[in-house]
N, C-alpha and C positions, 0 to 999 in steps of 0.2 A: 659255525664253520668259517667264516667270513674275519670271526677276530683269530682263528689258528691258523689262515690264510696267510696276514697279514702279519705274523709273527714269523709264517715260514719267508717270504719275503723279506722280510728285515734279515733273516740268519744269511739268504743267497744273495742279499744286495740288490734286491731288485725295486723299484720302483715302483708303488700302485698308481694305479691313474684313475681309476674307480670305482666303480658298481654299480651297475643298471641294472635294477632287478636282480635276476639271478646270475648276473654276467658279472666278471672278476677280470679287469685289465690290469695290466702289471706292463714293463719294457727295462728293456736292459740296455746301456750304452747310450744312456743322454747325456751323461757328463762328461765331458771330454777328460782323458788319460784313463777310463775305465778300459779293462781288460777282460776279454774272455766271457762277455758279456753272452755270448748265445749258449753258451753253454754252462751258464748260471743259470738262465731261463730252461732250460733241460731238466738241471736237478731240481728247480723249485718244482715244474710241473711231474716230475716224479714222485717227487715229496708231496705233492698234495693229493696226488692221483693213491698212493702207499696208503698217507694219513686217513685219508675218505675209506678204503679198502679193508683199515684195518683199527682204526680208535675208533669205537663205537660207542665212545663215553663221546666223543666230538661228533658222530655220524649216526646218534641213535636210528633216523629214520634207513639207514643203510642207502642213502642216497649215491647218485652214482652221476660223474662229469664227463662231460666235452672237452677235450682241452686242445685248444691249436693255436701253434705258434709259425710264425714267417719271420722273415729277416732281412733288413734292408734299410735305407733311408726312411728317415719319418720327418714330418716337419710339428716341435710341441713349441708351445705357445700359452698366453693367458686371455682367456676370453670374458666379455661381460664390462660395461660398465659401473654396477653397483653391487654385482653380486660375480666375483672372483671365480673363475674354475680354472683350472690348469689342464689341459689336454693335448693330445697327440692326432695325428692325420697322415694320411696319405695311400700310397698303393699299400705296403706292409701290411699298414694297421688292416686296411681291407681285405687285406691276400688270408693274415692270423684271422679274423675273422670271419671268415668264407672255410676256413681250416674247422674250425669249430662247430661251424652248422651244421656243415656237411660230416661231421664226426662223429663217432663211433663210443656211446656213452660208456665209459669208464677206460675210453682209450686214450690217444696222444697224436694227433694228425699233425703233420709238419710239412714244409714244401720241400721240392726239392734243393735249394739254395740249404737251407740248415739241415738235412741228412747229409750233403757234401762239406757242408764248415765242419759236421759233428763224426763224421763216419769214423776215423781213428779214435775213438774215446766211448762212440757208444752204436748198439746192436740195431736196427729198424727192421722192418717188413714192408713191404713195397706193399700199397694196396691197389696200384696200380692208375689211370686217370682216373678222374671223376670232373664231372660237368662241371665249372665255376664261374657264376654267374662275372661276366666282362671278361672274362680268359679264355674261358673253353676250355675243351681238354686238358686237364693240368696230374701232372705226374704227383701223387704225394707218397707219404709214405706214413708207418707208425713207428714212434720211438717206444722201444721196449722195453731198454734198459742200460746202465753202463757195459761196455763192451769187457771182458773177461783179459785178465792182464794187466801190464802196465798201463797208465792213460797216457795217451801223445797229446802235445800239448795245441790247445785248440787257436787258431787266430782267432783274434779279437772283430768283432762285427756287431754291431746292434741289432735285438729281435724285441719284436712283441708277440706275447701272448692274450689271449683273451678266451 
């Protein structure tokens, strides 16, 4: 699952940043002149959420994902003196991952900052608040799908998913 992951990533331009276990970090918009970066991170997470749903030659066990993504400043960096790892930080990274936990296995939880970067281009459902640990009450929503029509074109912003 993990190497067709990581091929769907390469095709949307996105970045991995790891895997912990059964967790898949990925982020969009670390390199400066990238464009349209949160709504790359969109289609990979539909693309993977479809892929999982539906290749059962990749998803024998019919397993089934979390996916949440947020949007915002990160701070990435190289850590380690003798052993190298390249990672990211910050409220985002924590906001996509708090997205995730608190998500809806074979859903797409997003905050609200990326339903409003993404709303012309693609469909959500409000799930309403839910508790977040250091936020509180937080509005989220689920991405459903591309919005039916033309696509309007999305500003450019950095997101992570995890």
């Amino acid at each position: 699952i993990f190497y067709a992951f990581d091929e769907l990533a390469e095709k949307h331009g996105i970045e991995k940043i790891k895997t912990i276990g059964d967790a898949y970090m990925v982020a969009g918009g670390l390199n400066i002149g990238e464009e349209n970066y949160t709504r790359a991170i969109a289609g990979l997470a539909l693309a993977m959420r479809d892929l999982l749903q539906h290749d059962f030659e990749v998803n024998s066990m019919h397993l089934e994902v979390r996916i949440g993504i947020g949007t915002g400043p990160v701070v990435a960096g190289v850590v380690g003196k003798k052993k190298f790892i390249y990672d990211i930080w910050g409220d985002t990274v924590n906001l996509a991952s708090r997205m995730e936990s608190l998500g809806i296995p074979g859903r797409i939880q997003v905050t609200h900052a990326v339903m409003e970067r993404l709303a012309a281009s693609y469909r959500f459902e409000s799930r309403g608040l839910i508790d977040v640990k250091g936020k509180g009450p937080t509005p989220t929503y689920l991405l459903l799908g591309p919005a039916p029509g033309p696509r309007a074109a999305a500003r450019g912003h950095g997101a992570s998913m995890t």
